[in-house]
ChimeraX commands (.cxc) that place a marker at each C-alpha (Angstrom):
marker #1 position 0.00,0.00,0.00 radius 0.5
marker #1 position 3.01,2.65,0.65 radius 0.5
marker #1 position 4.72,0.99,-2.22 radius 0.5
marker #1 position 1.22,2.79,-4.52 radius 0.5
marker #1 position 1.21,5.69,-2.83 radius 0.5
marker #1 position 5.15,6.14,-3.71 radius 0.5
marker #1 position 4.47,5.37,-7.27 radius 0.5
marker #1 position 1.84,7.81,-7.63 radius 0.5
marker #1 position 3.36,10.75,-6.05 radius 0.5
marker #1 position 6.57,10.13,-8.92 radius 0.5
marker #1 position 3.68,10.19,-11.89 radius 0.5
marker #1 position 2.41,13.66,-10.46 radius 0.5
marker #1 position 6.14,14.91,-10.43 radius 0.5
marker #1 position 6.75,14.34,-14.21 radius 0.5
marker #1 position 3.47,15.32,-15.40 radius 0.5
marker #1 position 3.99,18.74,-13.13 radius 0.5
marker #1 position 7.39,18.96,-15.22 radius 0.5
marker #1 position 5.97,18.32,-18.23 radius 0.5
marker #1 position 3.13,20.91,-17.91 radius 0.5
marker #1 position 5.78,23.63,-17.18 radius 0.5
marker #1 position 7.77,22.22,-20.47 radius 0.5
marker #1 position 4.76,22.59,-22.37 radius 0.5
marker #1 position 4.12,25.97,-20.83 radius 0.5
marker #1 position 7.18,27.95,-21.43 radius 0.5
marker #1 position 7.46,26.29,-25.06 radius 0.5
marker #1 position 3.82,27.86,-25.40 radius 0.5
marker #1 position 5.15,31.37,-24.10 radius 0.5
marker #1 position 8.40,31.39,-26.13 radius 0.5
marker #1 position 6.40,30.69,-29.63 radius 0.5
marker #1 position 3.75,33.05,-28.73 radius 0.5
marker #1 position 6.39,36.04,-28.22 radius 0.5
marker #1 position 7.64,35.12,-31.42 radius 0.5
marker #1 position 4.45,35.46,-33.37 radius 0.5
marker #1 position 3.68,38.99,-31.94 radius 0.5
marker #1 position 7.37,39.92,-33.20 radius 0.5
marker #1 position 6.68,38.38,-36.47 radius 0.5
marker #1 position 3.52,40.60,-36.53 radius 0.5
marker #1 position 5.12,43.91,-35.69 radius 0.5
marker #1 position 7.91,43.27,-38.01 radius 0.5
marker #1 position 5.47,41.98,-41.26 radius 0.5
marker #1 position 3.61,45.21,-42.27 radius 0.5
marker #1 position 6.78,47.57,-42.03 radius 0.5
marker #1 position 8.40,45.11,-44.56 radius 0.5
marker #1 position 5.60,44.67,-46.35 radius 0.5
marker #1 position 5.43,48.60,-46.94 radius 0.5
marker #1 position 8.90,48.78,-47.71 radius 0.5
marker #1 position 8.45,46.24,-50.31 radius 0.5
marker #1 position 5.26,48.30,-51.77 radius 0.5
marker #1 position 5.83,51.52,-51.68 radius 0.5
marker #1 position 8.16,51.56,-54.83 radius 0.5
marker #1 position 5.58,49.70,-56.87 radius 0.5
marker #1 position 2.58,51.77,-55.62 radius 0.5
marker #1 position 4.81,54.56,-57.34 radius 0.5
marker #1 position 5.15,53.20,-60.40 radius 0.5
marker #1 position 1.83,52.39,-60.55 radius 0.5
marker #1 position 0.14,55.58,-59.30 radius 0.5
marker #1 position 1.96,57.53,-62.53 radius 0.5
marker #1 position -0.17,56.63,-65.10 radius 0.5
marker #1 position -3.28,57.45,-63.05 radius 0.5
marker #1 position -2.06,61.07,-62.38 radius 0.5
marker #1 position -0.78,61.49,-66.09 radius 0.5
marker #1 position -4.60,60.22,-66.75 radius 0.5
marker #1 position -5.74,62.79,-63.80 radius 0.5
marker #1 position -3.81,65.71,-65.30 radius 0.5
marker #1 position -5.14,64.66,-69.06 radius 0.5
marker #1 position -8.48,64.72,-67.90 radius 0.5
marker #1 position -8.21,67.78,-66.21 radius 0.5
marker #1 position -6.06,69.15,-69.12 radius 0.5
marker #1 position -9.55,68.61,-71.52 radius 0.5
marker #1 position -11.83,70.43,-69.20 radius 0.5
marker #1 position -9.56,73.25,-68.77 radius 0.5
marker #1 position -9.51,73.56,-72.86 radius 0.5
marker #1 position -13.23,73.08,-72.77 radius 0.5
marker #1 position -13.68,76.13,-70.73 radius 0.5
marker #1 position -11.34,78.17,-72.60 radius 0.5
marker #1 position -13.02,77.25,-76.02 radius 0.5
marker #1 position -16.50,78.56,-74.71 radius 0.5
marker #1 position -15.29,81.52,-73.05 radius 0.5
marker #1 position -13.81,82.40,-76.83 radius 0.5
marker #1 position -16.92,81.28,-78.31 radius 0.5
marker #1 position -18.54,83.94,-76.19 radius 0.5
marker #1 position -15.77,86.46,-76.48 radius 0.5
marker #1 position -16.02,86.01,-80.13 radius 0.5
marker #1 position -20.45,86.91,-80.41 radius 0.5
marker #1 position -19.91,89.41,-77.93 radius 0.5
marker #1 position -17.33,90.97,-80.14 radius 0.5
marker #1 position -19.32,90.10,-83.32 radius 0.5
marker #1 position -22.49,92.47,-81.70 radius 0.5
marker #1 position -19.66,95.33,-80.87 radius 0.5
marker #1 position -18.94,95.40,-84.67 radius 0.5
marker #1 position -22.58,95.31,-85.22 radius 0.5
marker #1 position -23.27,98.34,-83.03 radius 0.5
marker #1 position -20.06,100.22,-84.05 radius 0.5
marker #1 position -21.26,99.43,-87.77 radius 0.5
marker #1 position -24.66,100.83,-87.17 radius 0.5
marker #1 position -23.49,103.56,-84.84 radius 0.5
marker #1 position -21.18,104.48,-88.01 radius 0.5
marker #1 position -23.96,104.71,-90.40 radius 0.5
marker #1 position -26.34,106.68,-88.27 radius 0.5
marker #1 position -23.59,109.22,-87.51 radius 0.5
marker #1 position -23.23,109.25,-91.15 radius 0.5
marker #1 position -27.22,110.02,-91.59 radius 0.5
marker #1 position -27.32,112.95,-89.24 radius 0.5
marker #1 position -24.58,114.72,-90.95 radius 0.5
marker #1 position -26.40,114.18,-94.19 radius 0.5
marker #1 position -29.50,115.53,-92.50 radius 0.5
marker #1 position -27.66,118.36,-91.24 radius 0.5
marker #1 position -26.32,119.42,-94.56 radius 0.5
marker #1 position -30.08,118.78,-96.26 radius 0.5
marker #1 position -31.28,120.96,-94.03 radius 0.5
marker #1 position -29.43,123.75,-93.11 radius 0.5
marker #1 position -29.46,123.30,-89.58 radius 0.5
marker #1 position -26.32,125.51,-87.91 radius 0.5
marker #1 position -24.32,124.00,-85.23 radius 0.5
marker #1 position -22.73,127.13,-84.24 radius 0.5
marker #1 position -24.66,127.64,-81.49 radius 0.5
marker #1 position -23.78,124.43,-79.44 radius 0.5
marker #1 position -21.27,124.82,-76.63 radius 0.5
marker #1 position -17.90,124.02,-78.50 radius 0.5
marker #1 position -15.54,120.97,-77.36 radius 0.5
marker #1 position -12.71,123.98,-77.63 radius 0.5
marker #1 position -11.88,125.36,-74.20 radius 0.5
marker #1 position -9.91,128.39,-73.28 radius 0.5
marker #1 position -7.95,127.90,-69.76 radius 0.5
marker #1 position -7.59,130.91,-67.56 radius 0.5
marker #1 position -6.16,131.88,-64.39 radius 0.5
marker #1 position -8.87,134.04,-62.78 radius 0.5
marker #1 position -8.66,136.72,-59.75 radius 0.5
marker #1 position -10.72,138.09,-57.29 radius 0.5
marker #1 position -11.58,141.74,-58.11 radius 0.5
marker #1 position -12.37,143.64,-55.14 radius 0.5
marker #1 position -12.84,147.19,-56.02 radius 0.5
marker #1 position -14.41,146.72,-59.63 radius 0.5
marker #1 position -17.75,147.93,-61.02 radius 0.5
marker #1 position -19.24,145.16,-59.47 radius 0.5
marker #1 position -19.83,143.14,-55.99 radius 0.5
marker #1 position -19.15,139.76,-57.79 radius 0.5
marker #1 position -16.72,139.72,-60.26 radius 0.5
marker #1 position -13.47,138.20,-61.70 radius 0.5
marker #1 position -10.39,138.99,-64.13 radius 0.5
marker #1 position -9.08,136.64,-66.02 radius 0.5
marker #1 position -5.81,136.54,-67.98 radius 0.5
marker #1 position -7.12,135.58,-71.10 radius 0.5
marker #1 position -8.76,138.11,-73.57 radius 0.5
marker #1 position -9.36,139.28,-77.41 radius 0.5
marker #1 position -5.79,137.67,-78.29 radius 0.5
marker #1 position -6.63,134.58,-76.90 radius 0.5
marker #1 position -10.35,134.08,-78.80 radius 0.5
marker #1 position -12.32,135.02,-75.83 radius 0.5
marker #1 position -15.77,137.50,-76.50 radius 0.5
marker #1 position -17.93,139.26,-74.62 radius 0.5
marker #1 position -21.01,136.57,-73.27 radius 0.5
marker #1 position -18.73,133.65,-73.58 radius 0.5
marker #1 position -19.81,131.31,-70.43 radius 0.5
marker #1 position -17.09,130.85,-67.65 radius 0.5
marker #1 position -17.05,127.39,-66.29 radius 0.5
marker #1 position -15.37,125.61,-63.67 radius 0.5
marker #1 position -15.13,121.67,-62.75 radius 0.5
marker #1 position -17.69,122.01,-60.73 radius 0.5
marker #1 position -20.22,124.23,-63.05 radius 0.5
marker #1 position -21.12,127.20,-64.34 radius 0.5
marker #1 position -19.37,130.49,-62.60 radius 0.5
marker #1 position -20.26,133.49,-64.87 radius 0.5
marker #1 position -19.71,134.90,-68.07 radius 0.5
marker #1 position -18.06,137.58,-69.86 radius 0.5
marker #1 position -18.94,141.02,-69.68 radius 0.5
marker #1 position -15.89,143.07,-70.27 radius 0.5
marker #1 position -13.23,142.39,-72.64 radius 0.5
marker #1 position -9.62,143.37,-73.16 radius 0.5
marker #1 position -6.36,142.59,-75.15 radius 0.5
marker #1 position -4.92,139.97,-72.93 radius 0.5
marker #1 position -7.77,140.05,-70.04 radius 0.5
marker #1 position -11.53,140.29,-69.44 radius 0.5
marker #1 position -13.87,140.65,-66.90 radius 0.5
marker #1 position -16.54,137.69,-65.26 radius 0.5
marker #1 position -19.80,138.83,-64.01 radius 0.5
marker #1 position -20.68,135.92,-61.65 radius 0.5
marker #1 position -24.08,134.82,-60.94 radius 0.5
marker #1 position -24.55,135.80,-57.48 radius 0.5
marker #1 position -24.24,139.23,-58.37 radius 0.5
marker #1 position -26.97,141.97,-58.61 radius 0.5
marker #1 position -26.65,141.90,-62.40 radius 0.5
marker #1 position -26.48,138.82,-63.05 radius 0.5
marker #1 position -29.85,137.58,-64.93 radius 0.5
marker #1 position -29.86,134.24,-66.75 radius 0.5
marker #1 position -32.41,131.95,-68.28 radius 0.5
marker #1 position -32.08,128.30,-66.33 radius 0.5
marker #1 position -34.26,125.40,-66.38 radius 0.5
marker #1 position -34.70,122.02,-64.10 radius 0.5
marker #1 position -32.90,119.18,-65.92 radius 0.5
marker #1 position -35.63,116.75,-64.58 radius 0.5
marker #1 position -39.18,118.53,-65.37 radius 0.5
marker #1 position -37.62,121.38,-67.25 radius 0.5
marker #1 position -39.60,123.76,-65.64 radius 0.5
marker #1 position -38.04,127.33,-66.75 radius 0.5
marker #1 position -37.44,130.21,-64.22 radius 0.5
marker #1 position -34.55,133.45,-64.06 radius 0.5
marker #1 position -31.80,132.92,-62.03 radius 0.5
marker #1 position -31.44,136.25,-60.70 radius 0.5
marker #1 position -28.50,137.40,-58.21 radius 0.5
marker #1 position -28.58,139.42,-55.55 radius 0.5
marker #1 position -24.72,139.88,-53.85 radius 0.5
marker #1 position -26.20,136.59,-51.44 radius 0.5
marker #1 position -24.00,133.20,-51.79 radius 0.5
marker #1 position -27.16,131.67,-53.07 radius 0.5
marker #1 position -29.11,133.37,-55.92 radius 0.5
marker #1 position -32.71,133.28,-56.02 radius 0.5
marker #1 position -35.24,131.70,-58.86 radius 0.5
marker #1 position -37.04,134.29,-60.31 radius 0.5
marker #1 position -40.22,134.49,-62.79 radius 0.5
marker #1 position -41.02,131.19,-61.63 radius 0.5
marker #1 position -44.08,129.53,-63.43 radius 0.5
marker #1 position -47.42,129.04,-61.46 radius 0.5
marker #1 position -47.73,125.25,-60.36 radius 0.5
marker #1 position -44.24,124.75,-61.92 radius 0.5
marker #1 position -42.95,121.88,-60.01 radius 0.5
marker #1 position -39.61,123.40,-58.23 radius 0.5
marker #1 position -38.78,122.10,-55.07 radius 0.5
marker #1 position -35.56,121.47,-53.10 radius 0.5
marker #1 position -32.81,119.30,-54.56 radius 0.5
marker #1 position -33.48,119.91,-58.11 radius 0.5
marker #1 position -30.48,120.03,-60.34 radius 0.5
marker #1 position -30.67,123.67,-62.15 radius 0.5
marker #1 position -28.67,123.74,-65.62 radius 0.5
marker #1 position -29.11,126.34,-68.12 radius 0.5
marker #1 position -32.14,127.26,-71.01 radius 0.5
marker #1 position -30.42,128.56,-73.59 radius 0.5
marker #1 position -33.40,130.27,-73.69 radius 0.5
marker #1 position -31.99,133.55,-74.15 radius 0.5
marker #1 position -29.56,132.72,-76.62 radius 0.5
marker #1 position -26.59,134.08,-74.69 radius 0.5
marker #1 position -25.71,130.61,-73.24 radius 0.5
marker #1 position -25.89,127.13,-74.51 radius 0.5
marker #1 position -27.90,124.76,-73.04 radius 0.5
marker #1 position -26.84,122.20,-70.50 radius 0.5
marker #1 position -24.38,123.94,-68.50 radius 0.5
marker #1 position -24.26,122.57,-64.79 radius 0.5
marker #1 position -25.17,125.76,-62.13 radius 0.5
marker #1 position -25.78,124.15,-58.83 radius 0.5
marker #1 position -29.12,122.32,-56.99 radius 0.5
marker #1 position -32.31,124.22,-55.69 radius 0.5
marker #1 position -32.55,124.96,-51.97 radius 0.5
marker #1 position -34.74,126.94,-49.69 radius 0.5
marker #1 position -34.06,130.30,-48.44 radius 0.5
marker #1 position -35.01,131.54,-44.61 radius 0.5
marker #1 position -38.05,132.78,-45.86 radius 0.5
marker #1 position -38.82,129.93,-47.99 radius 0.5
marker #1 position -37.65,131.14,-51.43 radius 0.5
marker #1 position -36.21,129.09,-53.91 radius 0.5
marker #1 position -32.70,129.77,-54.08 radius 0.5
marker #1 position -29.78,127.45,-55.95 radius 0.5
marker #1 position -26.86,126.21,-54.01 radius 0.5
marker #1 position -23.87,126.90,-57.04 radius 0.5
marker #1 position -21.96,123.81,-57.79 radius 0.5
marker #1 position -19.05,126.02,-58.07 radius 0.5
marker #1 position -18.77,127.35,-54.31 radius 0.5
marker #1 position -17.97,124.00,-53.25 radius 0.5
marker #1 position -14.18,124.99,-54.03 radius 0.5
marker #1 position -11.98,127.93,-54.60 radius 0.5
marker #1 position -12.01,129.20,-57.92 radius 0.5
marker #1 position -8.57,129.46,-59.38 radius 0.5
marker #1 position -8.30,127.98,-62.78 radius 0.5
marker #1 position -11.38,128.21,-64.78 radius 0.5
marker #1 position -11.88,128.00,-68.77 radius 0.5
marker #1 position -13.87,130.33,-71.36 radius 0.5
marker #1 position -16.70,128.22,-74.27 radius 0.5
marker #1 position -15.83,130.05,-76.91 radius 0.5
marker #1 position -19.87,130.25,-77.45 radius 0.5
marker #1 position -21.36,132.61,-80.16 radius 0.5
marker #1 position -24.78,133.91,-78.60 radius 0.5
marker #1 position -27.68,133.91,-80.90 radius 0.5
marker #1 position -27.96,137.84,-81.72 radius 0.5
marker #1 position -29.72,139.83,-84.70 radius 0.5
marker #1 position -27.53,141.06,-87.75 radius 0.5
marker #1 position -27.38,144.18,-89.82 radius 0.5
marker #1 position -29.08,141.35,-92.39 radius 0.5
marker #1 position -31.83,140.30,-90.04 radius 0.5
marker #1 position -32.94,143.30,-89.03 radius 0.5
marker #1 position -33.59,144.35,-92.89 radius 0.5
marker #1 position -36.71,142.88,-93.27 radius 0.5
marker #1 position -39.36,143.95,-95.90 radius 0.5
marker #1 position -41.82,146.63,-95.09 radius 0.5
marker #1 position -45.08,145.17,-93.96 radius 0.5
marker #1 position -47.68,145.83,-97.10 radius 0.5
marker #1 position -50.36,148.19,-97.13 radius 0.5
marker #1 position -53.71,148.11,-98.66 radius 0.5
marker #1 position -55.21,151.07,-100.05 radius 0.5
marker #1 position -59.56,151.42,-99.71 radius 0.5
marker #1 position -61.08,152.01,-102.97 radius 0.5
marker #1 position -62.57,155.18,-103.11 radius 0.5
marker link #1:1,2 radius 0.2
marker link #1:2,3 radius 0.2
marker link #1:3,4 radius 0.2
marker link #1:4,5 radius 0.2
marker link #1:5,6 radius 0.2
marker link #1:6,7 radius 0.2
marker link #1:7,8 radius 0.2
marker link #1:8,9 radius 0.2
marker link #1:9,10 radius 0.2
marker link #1:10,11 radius 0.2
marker link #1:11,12 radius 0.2
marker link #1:12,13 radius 0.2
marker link #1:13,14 radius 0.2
marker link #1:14,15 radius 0.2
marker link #1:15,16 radius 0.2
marker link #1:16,17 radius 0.2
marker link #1:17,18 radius 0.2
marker link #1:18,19 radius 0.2
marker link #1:19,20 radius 0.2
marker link #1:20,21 radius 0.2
marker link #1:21,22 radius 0.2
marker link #1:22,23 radius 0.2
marker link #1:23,24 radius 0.2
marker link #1:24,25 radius 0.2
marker link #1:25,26 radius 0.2
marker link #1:26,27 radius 0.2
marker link #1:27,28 radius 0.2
marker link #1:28,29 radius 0.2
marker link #1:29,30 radius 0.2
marker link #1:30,31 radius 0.2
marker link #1:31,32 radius 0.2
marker link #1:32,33 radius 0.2
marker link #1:33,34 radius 0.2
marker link #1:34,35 radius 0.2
marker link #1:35,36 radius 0.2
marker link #1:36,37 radius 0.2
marker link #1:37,38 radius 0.2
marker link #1:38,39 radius 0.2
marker link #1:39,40 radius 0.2
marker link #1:40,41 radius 0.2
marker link #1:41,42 radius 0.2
marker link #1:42,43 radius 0.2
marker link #1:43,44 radius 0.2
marker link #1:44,45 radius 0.2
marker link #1:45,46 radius 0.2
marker link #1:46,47 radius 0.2
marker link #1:47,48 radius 0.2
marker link #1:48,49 radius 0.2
marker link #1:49,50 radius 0.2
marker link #1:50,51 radius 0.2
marker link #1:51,52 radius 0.2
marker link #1:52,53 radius 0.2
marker link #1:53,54 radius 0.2
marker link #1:54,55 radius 0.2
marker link #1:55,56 radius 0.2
marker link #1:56,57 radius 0.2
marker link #1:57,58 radius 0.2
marker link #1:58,59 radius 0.2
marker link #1:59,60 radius 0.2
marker link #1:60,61 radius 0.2
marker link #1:61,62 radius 0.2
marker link #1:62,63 radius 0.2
marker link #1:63,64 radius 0.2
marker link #1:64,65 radius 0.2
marker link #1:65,66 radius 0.2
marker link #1:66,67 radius 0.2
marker link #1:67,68 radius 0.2
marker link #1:68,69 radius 0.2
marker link #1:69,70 radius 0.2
marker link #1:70,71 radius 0.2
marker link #1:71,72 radius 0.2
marker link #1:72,73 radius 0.2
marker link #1:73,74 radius 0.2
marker link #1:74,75 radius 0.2
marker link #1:75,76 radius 0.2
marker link #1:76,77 radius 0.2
marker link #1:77,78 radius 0.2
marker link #1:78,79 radius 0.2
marker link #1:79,80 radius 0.2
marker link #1:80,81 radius 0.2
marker link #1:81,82 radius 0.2
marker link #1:82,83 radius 0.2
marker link #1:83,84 radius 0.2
marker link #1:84,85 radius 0.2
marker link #1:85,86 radius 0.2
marker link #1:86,87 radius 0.2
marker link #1:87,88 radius 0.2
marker link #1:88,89 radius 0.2
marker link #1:89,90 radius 0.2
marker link #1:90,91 radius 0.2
marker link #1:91,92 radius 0.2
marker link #1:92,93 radius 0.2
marker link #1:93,94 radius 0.2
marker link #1:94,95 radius 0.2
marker link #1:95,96 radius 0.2
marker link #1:96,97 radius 0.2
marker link #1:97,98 radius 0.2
marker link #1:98,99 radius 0.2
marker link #1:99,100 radius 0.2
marker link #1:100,101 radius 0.2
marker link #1:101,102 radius 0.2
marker link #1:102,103 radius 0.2
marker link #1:103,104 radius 0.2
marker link #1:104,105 radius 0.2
marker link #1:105,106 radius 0.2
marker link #1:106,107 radius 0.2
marker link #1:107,108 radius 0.2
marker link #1:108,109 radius 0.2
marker link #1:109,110 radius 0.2
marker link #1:110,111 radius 0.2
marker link #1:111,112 radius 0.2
marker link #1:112,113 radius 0.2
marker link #1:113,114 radius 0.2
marker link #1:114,115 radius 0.2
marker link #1:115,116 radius 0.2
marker link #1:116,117 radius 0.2
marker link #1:117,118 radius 0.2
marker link #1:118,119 radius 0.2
marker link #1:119,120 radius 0.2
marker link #1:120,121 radius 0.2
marker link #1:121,122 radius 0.2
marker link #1:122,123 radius 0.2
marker link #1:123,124 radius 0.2
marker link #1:124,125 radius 0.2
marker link #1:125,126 radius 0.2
marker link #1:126,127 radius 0.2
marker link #1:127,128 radius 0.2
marker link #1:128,129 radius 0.2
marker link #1:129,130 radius 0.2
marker link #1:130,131 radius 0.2
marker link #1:131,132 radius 0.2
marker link #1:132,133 radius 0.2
marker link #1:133,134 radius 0.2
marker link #1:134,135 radius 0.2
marker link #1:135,136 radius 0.2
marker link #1:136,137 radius 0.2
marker link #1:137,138 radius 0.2
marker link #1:138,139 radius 0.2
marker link #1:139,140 radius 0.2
marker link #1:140,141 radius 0.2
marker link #1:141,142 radius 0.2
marker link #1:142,143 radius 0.2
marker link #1:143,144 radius 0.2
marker link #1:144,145 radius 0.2
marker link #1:145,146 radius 0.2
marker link #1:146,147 radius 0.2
marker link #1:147,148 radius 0.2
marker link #1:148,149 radius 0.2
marker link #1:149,150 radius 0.2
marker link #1:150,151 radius 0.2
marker link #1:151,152 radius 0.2
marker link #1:152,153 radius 0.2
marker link #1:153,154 radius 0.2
marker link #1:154,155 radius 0.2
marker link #1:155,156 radius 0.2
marker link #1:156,157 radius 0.2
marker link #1:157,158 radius 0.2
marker link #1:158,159 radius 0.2
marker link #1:159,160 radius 0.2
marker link #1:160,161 radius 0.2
marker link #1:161,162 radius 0.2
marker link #1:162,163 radius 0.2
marker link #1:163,164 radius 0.2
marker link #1:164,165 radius 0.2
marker link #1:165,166 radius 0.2
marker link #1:166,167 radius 0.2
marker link #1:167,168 radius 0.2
marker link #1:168,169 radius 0.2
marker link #1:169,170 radius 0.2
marker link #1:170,171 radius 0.2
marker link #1:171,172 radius 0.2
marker link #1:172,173 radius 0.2
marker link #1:173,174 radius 0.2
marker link #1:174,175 radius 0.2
marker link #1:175,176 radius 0.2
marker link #1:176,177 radius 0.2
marker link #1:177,178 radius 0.2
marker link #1:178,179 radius 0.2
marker link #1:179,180 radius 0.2
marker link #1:180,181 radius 0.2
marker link #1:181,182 radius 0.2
marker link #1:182,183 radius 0.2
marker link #1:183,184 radius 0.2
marker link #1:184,185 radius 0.2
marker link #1:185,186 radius 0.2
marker link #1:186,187 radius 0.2
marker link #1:187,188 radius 0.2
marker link #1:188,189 radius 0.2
marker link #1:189,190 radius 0.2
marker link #1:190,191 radius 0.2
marker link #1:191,192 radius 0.2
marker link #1:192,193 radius 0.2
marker link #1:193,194 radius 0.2
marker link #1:194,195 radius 0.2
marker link #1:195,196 radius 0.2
marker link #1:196,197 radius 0.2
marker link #1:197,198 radius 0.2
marker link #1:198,199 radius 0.2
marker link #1:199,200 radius 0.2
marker link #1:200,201 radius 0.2
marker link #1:201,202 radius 0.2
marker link #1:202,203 radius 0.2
marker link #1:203,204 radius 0.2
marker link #1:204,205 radius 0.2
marker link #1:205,206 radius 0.2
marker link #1:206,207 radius 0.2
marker link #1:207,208 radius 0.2
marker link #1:208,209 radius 0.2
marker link #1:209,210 radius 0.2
marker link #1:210,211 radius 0.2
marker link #1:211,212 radius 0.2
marker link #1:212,213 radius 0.2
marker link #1:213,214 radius 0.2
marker link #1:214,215 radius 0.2
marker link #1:215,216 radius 0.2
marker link #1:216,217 radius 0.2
marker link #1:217,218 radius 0.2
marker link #1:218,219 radius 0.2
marker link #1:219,220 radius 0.2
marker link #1:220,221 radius 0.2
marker link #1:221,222 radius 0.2
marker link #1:222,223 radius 0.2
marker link #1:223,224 radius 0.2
marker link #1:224,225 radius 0.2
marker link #1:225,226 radius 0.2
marker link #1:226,227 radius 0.2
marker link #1:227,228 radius 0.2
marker link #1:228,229 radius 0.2
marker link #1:229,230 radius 0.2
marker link #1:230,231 radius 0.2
marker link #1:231,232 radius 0.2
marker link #1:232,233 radius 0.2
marker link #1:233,234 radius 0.2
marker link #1:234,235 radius 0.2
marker link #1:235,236 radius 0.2
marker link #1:236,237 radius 0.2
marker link #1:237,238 radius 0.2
marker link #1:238,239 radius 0.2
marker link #1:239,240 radius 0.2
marker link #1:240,241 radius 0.2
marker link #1:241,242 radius 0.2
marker link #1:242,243 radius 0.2
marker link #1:243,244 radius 0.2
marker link #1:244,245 radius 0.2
marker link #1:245,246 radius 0.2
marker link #1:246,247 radius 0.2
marker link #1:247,248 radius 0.2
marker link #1:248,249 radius 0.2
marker link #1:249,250 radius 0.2
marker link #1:250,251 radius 0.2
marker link #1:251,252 radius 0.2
marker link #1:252,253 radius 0.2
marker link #1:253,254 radius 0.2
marker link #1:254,255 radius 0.2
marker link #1:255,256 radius 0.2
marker link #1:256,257 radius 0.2
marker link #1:257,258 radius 0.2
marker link #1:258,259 radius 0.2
marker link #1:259,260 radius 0.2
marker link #1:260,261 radius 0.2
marker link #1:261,262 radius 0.2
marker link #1:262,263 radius 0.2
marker link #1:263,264 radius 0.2
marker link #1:264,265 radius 0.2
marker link #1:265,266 radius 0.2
marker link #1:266,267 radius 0.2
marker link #1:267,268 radius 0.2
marker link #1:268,269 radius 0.2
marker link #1:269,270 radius 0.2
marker link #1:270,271 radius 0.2
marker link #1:271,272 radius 0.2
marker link #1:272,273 radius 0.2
marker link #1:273,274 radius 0.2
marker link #1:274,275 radius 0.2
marker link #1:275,276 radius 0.2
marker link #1:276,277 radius 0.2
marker link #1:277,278 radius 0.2
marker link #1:278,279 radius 0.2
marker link #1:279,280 radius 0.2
marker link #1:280,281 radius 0.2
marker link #1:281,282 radius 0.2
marker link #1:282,283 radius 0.2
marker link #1:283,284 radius 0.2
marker link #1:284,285 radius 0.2
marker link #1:285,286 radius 0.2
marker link #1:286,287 radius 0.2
marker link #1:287,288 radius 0.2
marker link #1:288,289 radius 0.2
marker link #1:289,290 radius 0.2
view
């Protein structure tokens, strides 16, 4: 009976060795598979990198083709429309060439003179404050007879209408401006043309005179000239309408907004009566019978 007892406690010893055998031969191949696994994908992307290179060069040569076509796409219809929108520029200049070509026809059919638009030929002048002149409002200017300049001729500004020409020497002549007491000129609203006399009277702001019952004036109308009178063209920038203390219509001049220093003369021809004009056949009489 102790003879089995002694026999079984030497099985237990070698299968306890055993198990540890089998253990640590378990542990050491396990280790090595998680090294194997760490190690395999860095290799394998060293080993594939090079060839996903080689590879990936035809698709981006077939990227950049692609792209290349849509890119030369674009640029043909942007040229196509380049092309009609210069086709209806030719189309316009052609028509805007023949109707330029009709009114001068119609111009010379009829007769009709010119002279009295405001010319494209300006006269530049250095103008000067006159204090003890004729007048409370008035300029010199050092351009006269010599340099074209006559007596009406409209004095402008870049910001509008300042005067015009009253008094005329060889090499200077005097501006009547419109705020003064004698200044009287024919001005309408560029909106509703309603007509009215721009009338000065030695204030900054000169007042709207003769103006039409119900005419439609009010504040912040732009005032240019008539030509009504025939002593100034018609067009000319003078200022906007405003209301006085007493609430008058008055025009704020465009040209107080800055010193006056350099100004130019329209060598404008005002529409006046000739020696010819004036000769005009005697009005016919009738006799009774007797």
């Amino acid at each position: 009976m102790a003879l089995s007892n002694r026999d079984d406690d030497g099985l237990t010893h070698w299968v306890l060795i055993l198990a540890f055998i089998v253990a640590g031969f378990f542990l050491v191949v396990t280790r090595d598979s998680a090294r194997l696994r760490v190690s395999t994908p860095s290799t394998l992307d060293n080993i594939n990198s090079p060839a996903i290179a080689v590879l990936s060069k035809p698709v981006r040569s077939l990227e950049n083709l692609i792209f290349g076509f849509r890119d030369r796409a674009r640029a043909f219809e942007e040229n196509k429309a380049l092309r009609a929108e210069l086709q209806q520029l030719r189309e316009s200049q052609a028509l805007y060439d023949v109707m330029r070509m009709k009114v001068s026809r119609y111009e010379q059919i009829l007769a009709v003179n010119t002279k009295t638009d405001l010319p494209l030929k300006k006269i530049g002048a250095r103008a000067v404050s006159e204090s003890d002149g004729p007048f409370v409002r008035s300029m010199l200017l050092n351009v006269g007879r010599e340099q074209g300049v006559m007596i009406g001729n409209p004095v402008m500004s870049a910001d509008g209408l300042i005067g015009h020409i009253i008094n005329i020497g060889k090499t200077s002549s005097r501006v009547l401006l419109l705020g003064d007491l004698n200044s009287r000129i024919s001005v309408m609203a560029r909106d509703h043309e309603s007509r009215a006399i721009l009338a000065g009277d030695n204030l900054p702001q000169p007042k709207l005179s003769f103006v039409a019952e119900g005419a439609p004036w009010a504040a912040g109308d732009v005032v240019i000239t008539s030509g009504d009178d025939g002593m100034l063209p018609r067009g000319l920038f003078i200022g906007e309408v405003v209301r006085g203390e007493r609430g008058e219509l008055r025009v704020q001049l465009g040209s107080d907004s800055q010193a006056l220093d350099w100004v130019w003369v329209s060598p404008f021809v005002p529409i006046t009566l000739t020696e010819d004009d004036l000769e005009l056949d005697p009005p016919a009489t009738t006799t009774e019978p007797g």
